[in-house]
KOLVEX-69213 format. One record per residue (C-alpha): x, y, z. Coordinates in steps of 0.2 Angstrom, whole numbers, plus 5000, padded with zeros to 4 digits. Each point is the difference from the previous one (the first is absolute). Layout:
// KOLVEX-69213
X, Y, Z
...
***
This chain:
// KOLVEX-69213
5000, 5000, 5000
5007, 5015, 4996
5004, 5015, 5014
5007, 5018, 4998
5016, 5001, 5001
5013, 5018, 4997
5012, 5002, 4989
5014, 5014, 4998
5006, 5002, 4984
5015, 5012, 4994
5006, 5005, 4982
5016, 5007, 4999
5002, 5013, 4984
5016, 5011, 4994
4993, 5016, 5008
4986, 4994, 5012
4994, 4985, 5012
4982, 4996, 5000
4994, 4989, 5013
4981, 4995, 5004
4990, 4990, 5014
4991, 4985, 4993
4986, 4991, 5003
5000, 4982, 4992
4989, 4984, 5004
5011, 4986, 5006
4996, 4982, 4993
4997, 5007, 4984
5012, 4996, 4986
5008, 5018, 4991
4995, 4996, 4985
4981, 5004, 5008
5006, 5012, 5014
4993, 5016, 5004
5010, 5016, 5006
4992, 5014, 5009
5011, 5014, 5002
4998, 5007, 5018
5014, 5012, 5002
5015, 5006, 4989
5015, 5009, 5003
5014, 5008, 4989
5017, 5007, 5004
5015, 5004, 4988
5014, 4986, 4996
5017, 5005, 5009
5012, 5008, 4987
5013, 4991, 4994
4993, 4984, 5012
5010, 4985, 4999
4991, 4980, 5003
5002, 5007, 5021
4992, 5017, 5000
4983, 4995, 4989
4999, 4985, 5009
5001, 5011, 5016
4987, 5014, 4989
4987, 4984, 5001
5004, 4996, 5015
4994, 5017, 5005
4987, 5000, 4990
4991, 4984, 5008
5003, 5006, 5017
4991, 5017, 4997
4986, 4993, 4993
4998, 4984, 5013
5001, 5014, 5013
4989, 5009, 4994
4986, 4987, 4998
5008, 4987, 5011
4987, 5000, 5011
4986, 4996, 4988
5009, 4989, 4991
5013, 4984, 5001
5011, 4999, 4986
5002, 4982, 4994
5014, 5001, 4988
5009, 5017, 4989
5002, 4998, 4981
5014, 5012, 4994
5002, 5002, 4980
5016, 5009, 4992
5006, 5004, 4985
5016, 4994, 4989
5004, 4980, 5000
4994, 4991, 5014
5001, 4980, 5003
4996, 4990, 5016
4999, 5015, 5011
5015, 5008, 4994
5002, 5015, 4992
5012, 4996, 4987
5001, 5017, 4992
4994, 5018, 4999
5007, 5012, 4989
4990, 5014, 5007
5001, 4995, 5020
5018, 4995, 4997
5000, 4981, 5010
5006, 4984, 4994
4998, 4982, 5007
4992, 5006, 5016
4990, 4990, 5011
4982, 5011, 5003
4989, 4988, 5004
5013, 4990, 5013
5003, 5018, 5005
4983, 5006, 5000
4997, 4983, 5011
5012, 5004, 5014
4991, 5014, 5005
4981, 4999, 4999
4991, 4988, 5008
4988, 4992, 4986
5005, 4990, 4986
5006, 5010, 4985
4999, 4997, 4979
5011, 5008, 4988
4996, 5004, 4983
5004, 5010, 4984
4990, 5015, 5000
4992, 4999, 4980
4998, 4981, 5002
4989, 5002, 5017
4990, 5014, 4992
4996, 4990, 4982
4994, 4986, 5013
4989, 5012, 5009
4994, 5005, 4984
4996, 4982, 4995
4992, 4996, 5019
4990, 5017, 5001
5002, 5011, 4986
4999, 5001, 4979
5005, 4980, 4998
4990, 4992, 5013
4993, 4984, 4997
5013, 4998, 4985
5017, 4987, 5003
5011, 5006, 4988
5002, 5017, 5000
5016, 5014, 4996
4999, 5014, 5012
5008, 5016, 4990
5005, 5016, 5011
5005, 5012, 4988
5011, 5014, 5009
5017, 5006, 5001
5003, 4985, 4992
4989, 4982, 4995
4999, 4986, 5011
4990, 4984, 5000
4991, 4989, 5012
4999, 4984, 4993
4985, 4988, 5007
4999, 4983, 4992
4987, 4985, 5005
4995, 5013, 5016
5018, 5002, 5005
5014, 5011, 5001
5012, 4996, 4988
5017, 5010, 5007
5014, 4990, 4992
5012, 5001, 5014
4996, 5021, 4999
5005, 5003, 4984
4981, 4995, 4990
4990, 5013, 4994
5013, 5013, 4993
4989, 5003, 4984
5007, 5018, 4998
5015, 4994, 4996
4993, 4989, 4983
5009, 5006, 4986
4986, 5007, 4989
5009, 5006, 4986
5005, 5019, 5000
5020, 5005, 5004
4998, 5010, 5013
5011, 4999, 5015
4994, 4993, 5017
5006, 5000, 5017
5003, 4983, 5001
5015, 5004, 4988
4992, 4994, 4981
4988, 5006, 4988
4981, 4995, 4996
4995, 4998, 5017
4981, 5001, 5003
5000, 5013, 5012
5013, 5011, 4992
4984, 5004, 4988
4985, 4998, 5009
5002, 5003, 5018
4992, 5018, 5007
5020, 5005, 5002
5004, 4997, 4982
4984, 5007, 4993
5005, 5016, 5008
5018, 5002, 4997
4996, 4994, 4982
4987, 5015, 4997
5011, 5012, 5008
5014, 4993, 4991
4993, 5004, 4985
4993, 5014, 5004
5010, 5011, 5010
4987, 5002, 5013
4999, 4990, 5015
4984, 4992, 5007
4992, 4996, 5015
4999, 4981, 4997
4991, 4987, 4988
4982, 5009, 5001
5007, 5017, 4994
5005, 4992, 4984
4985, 4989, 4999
4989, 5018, 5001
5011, 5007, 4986
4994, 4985, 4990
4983, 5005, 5001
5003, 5017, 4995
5008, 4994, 4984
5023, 5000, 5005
5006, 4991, 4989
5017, 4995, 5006
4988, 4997, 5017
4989, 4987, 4988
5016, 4991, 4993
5006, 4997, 5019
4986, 4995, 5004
4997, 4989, 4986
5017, 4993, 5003
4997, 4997, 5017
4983, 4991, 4997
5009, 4990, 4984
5014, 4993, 5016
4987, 4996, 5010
4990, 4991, 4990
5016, 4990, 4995
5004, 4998, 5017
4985, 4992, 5003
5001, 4990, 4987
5015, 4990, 5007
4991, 4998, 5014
4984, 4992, 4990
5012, 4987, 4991
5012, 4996, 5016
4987, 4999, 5014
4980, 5001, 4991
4993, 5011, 5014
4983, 5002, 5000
5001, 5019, 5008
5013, 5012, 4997
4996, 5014, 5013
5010, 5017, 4997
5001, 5011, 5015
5013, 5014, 5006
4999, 5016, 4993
4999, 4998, 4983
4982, 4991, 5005
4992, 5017, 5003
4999, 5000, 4983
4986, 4989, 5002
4992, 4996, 4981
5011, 5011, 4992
5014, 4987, 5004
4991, 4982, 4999
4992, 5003, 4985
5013, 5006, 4989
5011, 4984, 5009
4988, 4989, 4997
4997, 5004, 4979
5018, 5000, 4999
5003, 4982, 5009
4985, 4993, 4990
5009, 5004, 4984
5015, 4990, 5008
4993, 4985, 5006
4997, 4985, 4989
4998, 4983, 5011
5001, 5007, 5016
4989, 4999, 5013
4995, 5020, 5000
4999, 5008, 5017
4987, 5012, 5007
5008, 5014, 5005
4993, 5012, 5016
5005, 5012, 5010
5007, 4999, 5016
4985, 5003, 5014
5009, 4998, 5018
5014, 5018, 4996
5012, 5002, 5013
4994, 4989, 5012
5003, 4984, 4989
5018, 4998, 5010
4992, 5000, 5018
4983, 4991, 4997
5015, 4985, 4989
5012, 5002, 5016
4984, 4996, 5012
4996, 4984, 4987
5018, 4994, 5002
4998, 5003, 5020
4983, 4991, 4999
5010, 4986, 4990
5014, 5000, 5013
4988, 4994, 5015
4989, 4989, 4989
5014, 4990, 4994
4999, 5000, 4983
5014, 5004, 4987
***
């Protein structure tokens, strides 16, 4: 029989720590759970922290908010979601946050009381997205945050699909252009199409600078054309991005969130026309939008916490 149970659940950003006070039902399995947000919290991540000082930033941030709401209610286990490569509790790198090989959730452990699950911060939010948000009810699904850079949550038979860490890189699929990317070659996915390079592409081209992605996506509908040929090309990348995805993995959903979501219609459609053109025998995905914004990392860190007491992998 199931009983309510509290969750505390943290996701650790570049710039900011969000962290949330759960509600869950225990004896049900995550693929069916329920998450009601009861409290949330924000500070900004320690500059220049190391694998010590954003460990001891979560730390922080779980004491404030059990203090807080302690009274009301007993925390049965903390989820803590980060960014960069992460394996088996480890976070094995993080170019932003600067750690390497270090031990958060044995760290993480050693210092609060409940049991503790580690996770990668796109991989926990695509899973939310599949439990509660745009996929549910669908097992094979691509979770697509479209940012700084373009990231991917893979979910295959209902599960996560990490690949030691390293699955799920989809911004960095060669798609065909020669434009230099920061991972140090040309043709990468996110070099074209992430909010970032739309920007810095326009102004580049241009001479003026922009805001972001939606500035140039509103000069589109007044008629720019050099914003029409970014966007085209980023749509044309996208579409072929999504493509490898379709002939590797045959999802059933693509869901596209982050920034460049806000587009709303004006970016599935377009992405969609152009993948249909693309596709022969593969399975073609319906694509959506992300539903679950910038909570998707906490409500995914309170599934992994949920997971973590339940027992299940």
């Amino acid at each position: 029989m199931a009983n309510p149970i509290t969750l505390l659940a943290v996701d650790v950003g570049g710039t900011e720590i969000k962290a949330a006070l759960l509600s869950a039902e225990s004896g049900t399995p995550t693929g069916q759970a329920e998450l009601t947000v009861l409290a949330r919290a924000r500070r900004t991540t320690p500059r220049g922290a190391d694998g010590t000082g954003t460990a001891n930033a979560v730390v922080s941030a779980v004491a404030s908010l059990a203090a807080e709401f302690g009274e009301r209610h007993s925390v049965a286990a903390v989820g803590v979601v980060a960014p960069g490569i992460v394996h088996d509790g480890i976070g094995v790198y993080s170019a932003n946050l600067g750690w390497r090989d270090f031990p958060f959730r044995a760290s993480l452990a050693a210092v609060l009381s409940q049991p503790v699950a580690f996770g990668h911060d796109v991989a926990a939010g695509g899973l939310a997205e599949q439990r509660m948000g745009a996929a549910r009810g669908y097992q094979d699904v691509v979770v697509m945050p479209i940012g700084t850079g373009i990231a991917g949550a893979v979910i295959m038979d209902g599960a996560l699909r990490t690949g030691g860490g390293y699955a799920g890189e989809i911004g960095h699929v060669d798609v065909g252009h020669g434009l230099p990317c920061g991972c140090g070659l040309t043709g990468c996915l996110e070099a074209i199409a992430s909010s970032a390079a739309i920007a810095r592409r326009y102004a580049e081209k241009t001479g003026r600078s922009v805001s972001g992605a939606a500035e140039v996506l509103a000069a589109v509908a007044e008629g720019d054309a050099v914003a029409v040929e970014v966007w085209h090309d980023a749509v044309d990348a996208l579409a072929r991005g999504i493509r490898v995805l379709a002939t590797l993995l045959g999802p059933e959903v693509v869901v596209l969130g982050g920034g460049l979501a806000m587009a709303g219609d004006g970016l599935l459609a377009p992405v969609a026309e152009r993948l249909a053109e693309l596709l022969t025998f593969q399975r073609r995905p319906e694509l959506r939008l992300a539903e679950l914004g910038d909570e998707a990392g906490c409500l995914g860190a309170g599934l992994l916490a949920l997971a973590e007491i339940e027992g299940e992998s």
